[in-house]
N, C-alpha and C positions, 0 to 999 in steps of 0.2 A: 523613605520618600512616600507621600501621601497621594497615592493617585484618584483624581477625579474622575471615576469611571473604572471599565474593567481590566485587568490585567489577561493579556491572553498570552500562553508557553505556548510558542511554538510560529516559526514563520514561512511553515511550507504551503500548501496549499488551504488546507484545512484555517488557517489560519490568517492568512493574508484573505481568504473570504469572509470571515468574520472581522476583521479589520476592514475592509469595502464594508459591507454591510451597515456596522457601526458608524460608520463617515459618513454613509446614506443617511442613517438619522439623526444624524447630529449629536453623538455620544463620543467625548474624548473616552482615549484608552492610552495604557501602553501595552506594546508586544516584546516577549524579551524572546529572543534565538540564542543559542547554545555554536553555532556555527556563526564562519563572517559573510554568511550571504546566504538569501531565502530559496528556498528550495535545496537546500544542501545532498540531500538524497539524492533527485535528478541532476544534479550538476557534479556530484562528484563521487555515485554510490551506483551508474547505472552505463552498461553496454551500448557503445554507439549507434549499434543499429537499429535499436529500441526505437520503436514507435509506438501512438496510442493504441492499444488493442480495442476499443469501442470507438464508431465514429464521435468526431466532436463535439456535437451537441449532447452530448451524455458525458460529457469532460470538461466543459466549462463551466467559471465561477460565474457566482449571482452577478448582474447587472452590468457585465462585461461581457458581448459573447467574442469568439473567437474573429479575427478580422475574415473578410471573405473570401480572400484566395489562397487560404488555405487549403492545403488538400482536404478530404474524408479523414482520413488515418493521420495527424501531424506527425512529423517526426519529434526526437529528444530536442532539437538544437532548437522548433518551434514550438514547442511547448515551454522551452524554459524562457523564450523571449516574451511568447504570451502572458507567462507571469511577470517577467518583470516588466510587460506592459503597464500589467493591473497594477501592482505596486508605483505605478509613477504616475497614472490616472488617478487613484485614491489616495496618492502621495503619503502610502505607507514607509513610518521610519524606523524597524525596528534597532533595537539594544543590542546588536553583536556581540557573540562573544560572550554571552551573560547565561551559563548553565545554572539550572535553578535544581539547589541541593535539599528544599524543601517548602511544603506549602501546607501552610495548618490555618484551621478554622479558629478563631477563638472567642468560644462561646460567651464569655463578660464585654466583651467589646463591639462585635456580631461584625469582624472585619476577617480577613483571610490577611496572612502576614505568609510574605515569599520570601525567601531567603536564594540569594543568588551568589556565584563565584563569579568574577571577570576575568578576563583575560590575561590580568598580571598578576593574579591569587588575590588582590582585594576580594572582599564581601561588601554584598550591599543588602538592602532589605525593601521591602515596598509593601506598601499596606492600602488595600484596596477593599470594598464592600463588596466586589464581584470577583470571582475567578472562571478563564475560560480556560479548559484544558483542549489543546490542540495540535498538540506534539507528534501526533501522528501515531499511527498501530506499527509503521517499520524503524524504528528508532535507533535497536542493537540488532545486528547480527545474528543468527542462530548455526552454528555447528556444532551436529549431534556428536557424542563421546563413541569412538571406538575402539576396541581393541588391536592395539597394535600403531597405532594412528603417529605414535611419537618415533617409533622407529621405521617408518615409511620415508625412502630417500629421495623421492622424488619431488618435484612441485606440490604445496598444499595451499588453496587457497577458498577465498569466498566471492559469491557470486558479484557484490558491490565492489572487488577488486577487478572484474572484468573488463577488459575494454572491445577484445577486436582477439579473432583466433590467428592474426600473423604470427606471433611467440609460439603457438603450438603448431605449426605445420610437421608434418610429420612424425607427432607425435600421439601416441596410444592414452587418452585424457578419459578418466572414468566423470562422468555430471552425474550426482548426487543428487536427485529429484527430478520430478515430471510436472513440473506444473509450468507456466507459461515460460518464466525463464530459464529452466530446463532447456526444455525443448529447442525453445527461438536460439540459444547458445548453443546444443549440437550441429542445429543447422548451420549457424557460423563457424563451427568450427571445422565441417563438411566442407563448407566455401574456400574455407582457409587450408584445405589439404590435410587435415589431422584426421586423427581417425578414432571420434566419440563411442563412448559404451556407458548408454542411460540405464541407472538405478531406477527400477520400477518396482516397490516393498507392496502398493496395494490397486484399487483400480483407482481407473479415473478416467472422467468424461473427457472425447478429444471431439471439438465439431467444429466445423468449418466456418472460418471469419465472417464470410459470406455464402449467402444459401441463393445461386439464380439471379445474384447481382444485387440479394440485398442484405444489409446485417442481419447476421443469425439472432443478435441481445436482440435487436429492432423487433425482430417479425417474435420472439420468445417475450420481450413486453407488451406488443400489442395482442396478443396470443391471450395474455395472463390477464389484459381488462376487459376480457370477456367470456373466459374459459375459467374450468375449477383451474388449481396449477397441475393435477396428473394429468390432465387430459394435452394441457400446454407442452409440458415435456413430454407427454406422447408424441405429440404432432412433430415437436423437433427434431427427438431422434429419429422417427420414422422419415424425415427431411436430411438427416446426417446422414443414415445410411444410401439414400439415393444417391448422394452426392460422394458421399469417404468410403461404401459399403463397411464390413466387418473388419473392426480394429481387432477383436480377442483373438484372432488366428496368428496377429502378430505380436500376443503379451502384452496388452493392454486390454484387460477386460473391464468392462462397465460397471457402475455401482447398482447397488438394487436400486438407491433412489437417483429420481432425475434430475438433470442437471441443473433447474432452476430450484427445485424443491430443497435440492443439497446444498446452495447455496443459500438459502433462508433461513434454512433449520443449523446447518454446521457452518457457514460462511468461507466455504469452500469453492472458488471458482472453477470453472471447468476452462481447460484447457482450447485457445481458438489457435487454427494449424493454420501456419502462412506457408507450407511449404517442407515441415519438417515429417510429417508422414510419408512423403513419398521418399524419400530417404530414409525412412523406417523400413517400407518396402523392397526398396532395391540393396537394403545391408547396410548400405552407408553409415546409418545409426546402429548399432546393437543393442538390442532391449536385455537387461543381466536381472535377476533377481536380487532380493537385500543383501549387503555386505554383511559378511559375518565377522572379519578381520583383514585388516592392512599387514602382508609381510614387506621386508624389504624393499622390493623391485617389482612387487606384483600383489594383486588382490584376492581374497575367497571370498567365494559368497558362499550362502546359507542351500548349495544344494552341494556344497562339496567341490565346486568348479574354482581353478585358480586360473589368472590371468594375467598375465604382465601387463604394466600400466608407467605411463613414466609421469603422469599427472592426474591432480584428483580438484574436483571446481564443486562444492558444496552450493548447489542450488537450492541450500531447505530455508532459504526465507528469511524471514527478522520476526523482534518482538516489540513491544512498544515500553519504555521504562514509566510508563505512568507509575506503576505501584513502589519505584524506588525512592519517587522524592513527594507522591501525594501522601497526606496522611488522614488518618480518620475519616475514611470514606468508605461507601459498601455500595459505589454503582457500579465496580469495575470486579469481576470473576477473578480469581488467581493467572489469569493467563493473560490480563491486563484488556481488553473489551468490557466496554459496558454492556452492562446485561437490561438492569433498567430502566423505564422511560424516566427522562425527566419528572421528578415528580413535584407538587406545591413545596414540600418539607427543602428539598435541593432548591428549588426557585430559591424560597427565603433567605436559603442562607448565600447566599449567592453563586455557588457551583453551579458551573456548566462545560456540557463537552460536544465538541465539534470532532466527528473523524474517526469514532472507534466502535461505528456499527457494523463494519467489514459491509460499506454497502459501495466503495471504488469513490472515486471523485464527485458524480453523481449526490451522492448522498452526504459528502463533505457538504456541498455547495445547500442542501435542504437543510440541514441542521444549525449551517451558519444565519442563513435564515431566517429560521425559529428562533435564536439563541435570541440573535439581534434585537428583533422583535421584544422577545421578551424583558432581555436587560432594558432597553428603552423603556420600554414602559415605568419598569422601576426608578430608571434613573428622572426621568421627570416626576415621579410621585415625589422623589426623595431630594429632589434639588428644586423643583418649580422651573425647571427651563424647558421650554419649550421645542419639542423636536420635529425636525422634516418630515412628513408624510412617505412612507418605504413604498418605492413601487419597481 
């Protein structure tokens, strides 16, 4: 299939903004998804109690904003309807069901050729002059190898299998990681009568959602368009501590860099507390060192300490499979992020990506864009049609 215009993988957020975008100017596409419905992640990968952790104006897409009686914080079940707003104001259609098992440049023809599976093992193929990559940075799973891990008799699961801690009440549940949904999940599982023991292997920034009644990113972006950034993450944690005082007394010590700095240079989020510190405080959480190995009925960690456990919730995150089915391309690290700006060489040949700066939804919504923008442009040099003015 020959498409007039760009091919974008991928129909979650990242994606379905560059699809608006493209509508905005008048540039047909197709979008192919790998799942039977957009947003697949928040709709079937994500804990019910999930809400936005930054307020909403830093979480919507281009030229759609959030309707206005929404809260600050949406929850999951209004965030997924926000999108499927968007999708039926820019009257996005994607391909269902259409995992794409590879996507190659081909230099004699100067087209990108996709090769996809369907739903019933058919193959198809689609040959486009543009490619947008925007499948997103959480795509697969990640659970790290340990020793012992297959003869552990208890519950083993991943953090996208979560729903709600009713199932664990009463039970001793190790979470594997400390980063937002870590944490937000011990606290559920507090609520729900279990009784959580967080894996803490290094540090990590915890600061408070709101600082004084106002977002902490808020006052830490406006902080940063007029400060160096040390001086910005000075101001913050010296505002953290007012507010959470001294985390490292309770095994959570700080990194040497700040939490915006760390976030730019390793793309690293820092942890925002709705509530699960004071539950650090009062025991209800236990902070454990790294696992050394999984026995039977119970855990050791790496200071010699064993502890029975009747369940274990691997909160380490996902990856993105961009480098399983892209080929011949050098803008994405071995760890699957683009490292790269867009450069003239990628313009040309028509590669583009949306979503793998680890900059949150924010920075999905600015790259789609730019992308837009630019594919337009191309696409009217190269067709003579005439496109809508992007505002």
């Amino acid at each position: 299939m020959r498409v007039n215009g760009p091919i974008i993988v991928g129909a979650g957020p990242s994606g379905l903004a560059t699809a608006g975008c493209l509508t905005k100017q008048g540039v047909p596409y197709v979008i192919l998804e790998r799942a039977n419905c957009i947003a697949s992640l928040w709709k079937k990968r994500t804990y019910n109690r999930l809400k936005l952790h930054l307020p909403k104006q830093f979480c919507q897409l281009p030229l759609l904003p959030f309707p206005d009686d929404y809260p600050k914080y949406p929850t999951k079940k209004q965030f997924i309807e926000y999108l499927e707003l968007y999708q039926n104001h820019f009257n996005i259609k994607p391909r269902f069901n259409e995992c794409v098992l590879s996507a190659r440049f081909d230099e004699a023809s100067r087209l990108w050729q996709v090769r996809t599976a369907k739903g019933g093992g058919d193959e198809a193929k689609y040959i486009s002059r543009w490619l947008v990559v925007a499948a997103g940075e959480n795509a697969e799973c990640v659970i790290p190898e340990f020793d012992g891990l297959k003869d552990f008799n208890g519950t083993i699961s991943h953090v996208s299998e979560y729903r709600t801690g009713e199932l664990y009440s009463g039970k001793k549940v190790l979470v594997v990681g400390c980063g937002n949904s870590g944490m937000e999940i011990c606290l559920d599982l507090c609520e729900h009568n279990a009784f959580p023991s967080m894996v803490v292997r290094d540090s990590v920034h915890i600061l408070p959602r709101e600082i004084f009644g106002k977002s902490t990113f808020e006052i830490g972006v406006s902080l940063m368009q007029c400060l160096p950034l040390w001086l910005a993450d000075m101001i913050v944690l010296f505002l953290t501590w007012l507010v959470l005082g001294s985390t490292e007394r309770l095994g959570l010590k700080r990194p040497s860099k700040g939490p915006f700095a760390l976030k730019k240079i390793e793309g690293k989020s820092p942890v925002l507390d709705i509530g699960a510190l004071s539950k650090i405080r009062s025991g209800d959480i236990k902070i454990v060192p790294a696992v050394k190995r999984f026995l039977e009925h119970s855990v050791e960690f790496v200071n010699g300490q064993v502890v029975p456990i009747d369940s274990v919730i691997f909160a380490t995150g996902y990856r993105t499979n961009v480098l399983d089915w892209l080929q011949e391309n050098d803008m994405f690290n071995n760890q699957g992020y683009a490292e790269a700006m867009q450069t003239d060489e990628k313009r040309n040949c028509g590669l583009f990506v949306v979503g793998y700066t680890r900059r949150g939804l924010s920075g999905c919504s600015l790259d789609a864009i730019k992308v837009a923008i630019d594919i337009s442009r191309q696409w009217i040099e190269e067709t003579g049609n005439a496109s809508r003015t992007f505002s």
